[in-house]
N, C-alpha and C positions, 0 to 999 in steps of 0.2 A: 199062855205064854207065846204059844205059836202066833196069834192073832199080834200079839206085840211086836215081835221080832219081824214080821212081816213090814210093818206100817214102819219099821227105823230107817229102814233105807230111802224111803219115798221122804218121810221128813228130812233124811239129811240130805239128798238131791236139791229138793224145794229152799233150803236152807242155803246150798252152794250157789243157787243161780238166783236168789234175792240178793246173796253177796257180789254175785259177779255182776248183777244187775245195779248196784251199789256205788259200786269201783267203776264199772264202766261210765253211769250219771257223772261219778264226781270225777274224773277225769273231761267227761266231755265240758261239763261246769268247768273245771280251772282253764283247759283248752281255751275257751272261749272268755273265759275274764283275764287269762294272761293277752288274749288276741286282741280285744277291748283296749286293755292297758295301753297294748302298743300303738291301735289306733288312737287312742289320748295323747301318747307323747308326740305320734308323728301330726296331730292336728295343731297343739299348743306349740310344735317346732316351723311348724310350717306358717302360722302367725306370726310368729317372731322373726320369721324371714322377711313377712311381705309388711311389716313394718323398717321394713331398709330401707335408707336411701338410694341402695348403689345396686349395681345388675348382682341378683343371687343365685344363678344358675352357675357364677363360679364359684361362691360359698357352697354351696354340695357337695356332698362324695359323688365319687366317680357314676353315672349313668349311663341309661341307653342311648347311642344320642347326641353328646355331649357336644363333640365337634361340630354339628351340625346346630344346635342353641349356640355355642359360641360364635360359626361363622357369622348365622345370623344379627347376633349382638353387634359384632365389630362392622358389618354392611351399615347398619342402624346410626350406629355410634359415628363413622364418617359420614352418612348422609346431614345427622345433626351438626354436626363440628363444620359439615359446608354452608348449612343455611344459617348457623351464628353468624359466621365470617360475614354472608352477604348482608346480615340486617345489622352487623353494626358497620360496614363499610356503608352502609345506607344511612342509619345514624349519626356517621360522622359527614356525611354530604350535607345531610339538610341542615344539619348542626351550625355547618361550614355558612350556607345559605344563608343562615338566619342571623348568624354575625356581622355576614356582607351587606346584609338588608338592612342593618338597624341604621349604618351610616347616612343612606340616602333620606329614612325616617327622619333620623336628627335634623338634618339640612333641611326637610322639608317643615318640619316644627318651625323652624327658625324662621323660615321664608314667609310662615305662614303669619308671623310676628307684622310683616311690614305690608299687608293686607289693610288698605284705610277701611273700606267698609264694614263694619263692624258684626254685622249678622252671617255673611259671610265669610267673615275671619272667624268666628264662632263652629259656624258649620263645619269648616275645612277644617279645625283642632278636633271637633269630636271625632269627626273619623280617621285622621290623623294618628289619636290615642286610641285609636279601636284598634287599627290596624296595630302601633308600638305593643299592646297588652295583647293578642295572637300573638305574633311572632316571639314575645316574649313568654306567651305560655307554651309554644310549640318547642321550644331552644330546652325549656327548664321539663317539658316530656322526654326528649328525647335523651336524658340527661337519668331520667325517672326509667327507662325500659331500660338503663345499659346495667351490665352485669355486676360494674363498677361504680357503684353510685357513690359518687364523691360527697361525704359526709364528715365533717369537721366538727365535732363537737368541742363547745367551748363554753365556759363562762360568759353570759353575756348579760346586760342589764335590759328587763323584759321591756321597758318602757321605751326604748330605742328601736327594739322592731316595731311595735305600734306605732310611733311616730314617723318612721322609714314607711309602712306600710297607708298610712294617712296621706302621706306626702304622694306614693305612687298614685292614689287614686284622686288626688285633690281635686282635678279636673271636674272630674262627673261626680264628686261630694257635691262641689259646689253647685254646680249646674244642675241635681234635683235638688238643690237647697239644706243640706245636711250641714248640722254642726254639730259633730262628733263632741259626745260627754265621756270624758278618759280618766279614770279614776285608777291606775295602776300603781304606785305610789314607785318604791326603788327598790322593788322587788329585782333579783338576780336568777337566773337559772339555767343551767347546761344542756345544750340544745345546738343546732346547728342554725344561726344567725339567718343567714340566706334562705332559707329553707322554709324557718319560720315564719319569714317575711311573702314567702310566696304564699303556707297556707293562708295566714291574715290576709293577701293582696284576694284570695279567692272566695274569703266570706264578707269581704266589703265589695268586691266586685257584685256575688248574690243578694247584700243589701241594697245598689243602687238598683238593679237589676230587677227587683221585685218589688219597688218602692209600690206603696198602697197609696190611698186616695189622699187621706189626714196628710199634716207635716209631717216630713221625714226626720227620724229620729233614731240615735244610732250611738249605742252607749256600750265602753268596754270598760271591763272593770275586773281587778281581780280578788280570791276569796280563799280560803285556806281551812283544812279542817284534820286537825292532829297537825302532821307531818306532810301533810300533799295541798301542791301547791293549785290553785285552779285558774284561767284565764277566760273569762266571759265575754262571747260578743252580740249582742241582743240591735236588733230592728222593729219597728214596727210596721212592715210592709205586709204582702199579701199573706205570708205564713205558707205551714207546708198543710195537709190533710193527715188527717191519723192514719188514716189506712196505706200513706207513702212515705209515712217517718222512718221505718227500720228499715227502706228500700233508699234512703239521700245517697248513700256510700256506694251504692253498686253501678256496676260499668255500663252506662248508656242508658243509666235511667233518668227519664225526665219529667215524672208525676203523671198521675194520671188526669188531671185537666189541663193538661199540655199549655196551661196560663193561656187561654184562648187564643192562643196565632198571635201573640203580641212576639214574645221571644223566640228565636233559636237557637234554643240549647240543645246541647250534644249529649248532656248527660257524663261531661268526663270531668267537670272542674272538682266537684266533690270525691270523687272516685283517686283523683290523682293527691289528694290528699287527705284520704283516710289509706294510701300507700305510702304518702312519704310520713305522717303522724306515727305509723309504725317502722318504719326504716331508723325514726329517733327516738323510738323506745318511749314515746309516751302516748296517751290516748287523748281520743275525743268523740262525742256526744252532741245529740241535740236534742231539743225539746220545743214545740209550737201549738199555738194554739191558733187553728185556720182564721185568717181575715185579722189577728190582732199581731203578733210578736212569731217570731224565729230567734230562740237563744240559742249559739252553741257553746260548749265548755270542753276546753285543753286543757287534759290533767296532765301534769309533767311529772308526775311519781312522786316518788318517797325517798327520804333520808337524804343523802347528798344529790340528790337528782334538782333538788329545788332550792334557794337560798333566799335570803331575806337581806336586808340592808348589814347587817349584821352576822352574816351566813346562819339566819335561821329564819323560817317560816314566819 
């Protein structure tokens, strides 16, 4: 009995500090999954900020600091609010420019009307409407960067910008020999007229631009599938490469066989309207296969976005 009574206290010591060793674990366990926790919430809150639009160092509780984030923001915030001002005081100069310019253009068109010799009067029109189609894409740029881009959406009948835009480029249809196949029938759709007429004016401009050897051939047509409406404008000129199809839309690209030193392109005509294709809420696409065809397709959306002779697809 002695032997027993002896060994209880050791068992119940050993017994106390496996418990307190217990309580202590699970303690320091919850410490650190309530600490976890917290860093979960402050990660998933701190995404949710830096998905903001706007400055969020004011959306926070009070910190260390503070005034000194905020000065900095308002220094920031006037420096930008000065450089707007300058580029669109600069926007409206060239803007202003390109108005004054078109006049003396016109008169010279016209001058160039009363030219007897004929190769001659030829020559001086081409570069005449080279010159009219810059100034005219630089006016409808600067129009494209302003904050304000004046967008009209209307009802309009699709077949009238394609013929507005045929008419813009008649010159140089005609002179690489092109006879536009127009198969649009009286289809309707909401859009901004002007607008549209510039994207069309910039993929028959890329059509005479890249005319291929064969006749030039040059067919728009439109196609429908459910509810969405589609506009097609196919060439058979040089085409693009596969490997610079999902590269046509971006800013300053100009393929990678730079079309052998024949053109100079900038790389902004398509760029400047796969920005206004989205400013009017609808899309567009291309597809080529090198040395035969360049199709592209404006989808103008769904449901009342698109109309038929009849307001239906």
């Amino acid at each position: 009995s002695g032997v027993i009574s002896g060994s209880m206290p050791n068992f119940s010591m050993r017994s106390m500090r496996y418990y307190l060793d217990f309580l202590l674990l699970t303690a320091v366990f919850l410490w650190e999954g309530i600490d976890f926790g917290r860093f979960c919430l402050r990660e998933r809150e701190k995404g949710r900020l830096l998905r903001e639009r706007e400055v969020i160092c004011r959306l926070l509780p009070p910190f260390a600091n503070r005034e000194i984030a905020e000065h900095d923001v308002r220094v920031l915030e006037g420096e930008l609010r000065e450089q707007f001002e300058e580029n669109c005081e600069m926007q409206d100069y060239v803007a202003k420019w390109c108005h004054e310019l078109k006049v003396p253009l016109a008169a010279a068109l016209l001058l160039d009307e009363r030219i007897r010799e004929g190769q001659l009067r030829g020559e001086m029109r081409e570069q005449l409407e080279r010159m009219n189609r810059l100034v005219s894409s630089l006016l409808l740029g600067c129009k494209l960067q302003s904050s304000l881009l004046d967008v009209q959406i209307r009802e309009v009948v699709l077949e009238e910008c394609v013929r507005e835009s045929i008419r813009n480029n008649q010159f140089f249809l005609i002179q690489k020999g092109f006879q536009p196949e127009i198969s649009v029938g009286e289809h309707r759709v909401y859009t901004d007229p002007s607008w549209l007429v510039y994207i069309l004016d910039q993929l028959l401009s890329n059509a005479v631009k890249y005319t291929g050897l064969e006749p030039p051939r040059l067919r728009i047509w439109t196609g429908a599938d459910a509810e969405r409406l589609f506009l097609y404008v196919e060439d058979n000129g040089e085409g693009i490469r596969d490997c610079d199809l999902r590269r046509v839309f971006e800013k300053g690209f100009t393929g990678s066989g730079h079309h052998n030193g024949k053109y100079k392109s900038t790389g902004m005509g398509l760029y400047m309207v796969s920005r206004i294709i989205e400013k009017l809420g609808h899309e567009i696409s291309v597809e080529s296969v090198y040395g035969e065809y360049t199709r592209f397709r404006i989808d103008f959306g769904t449901g009342a976005a698109c109309l038929g002779p009849e307001g239906k697809v």
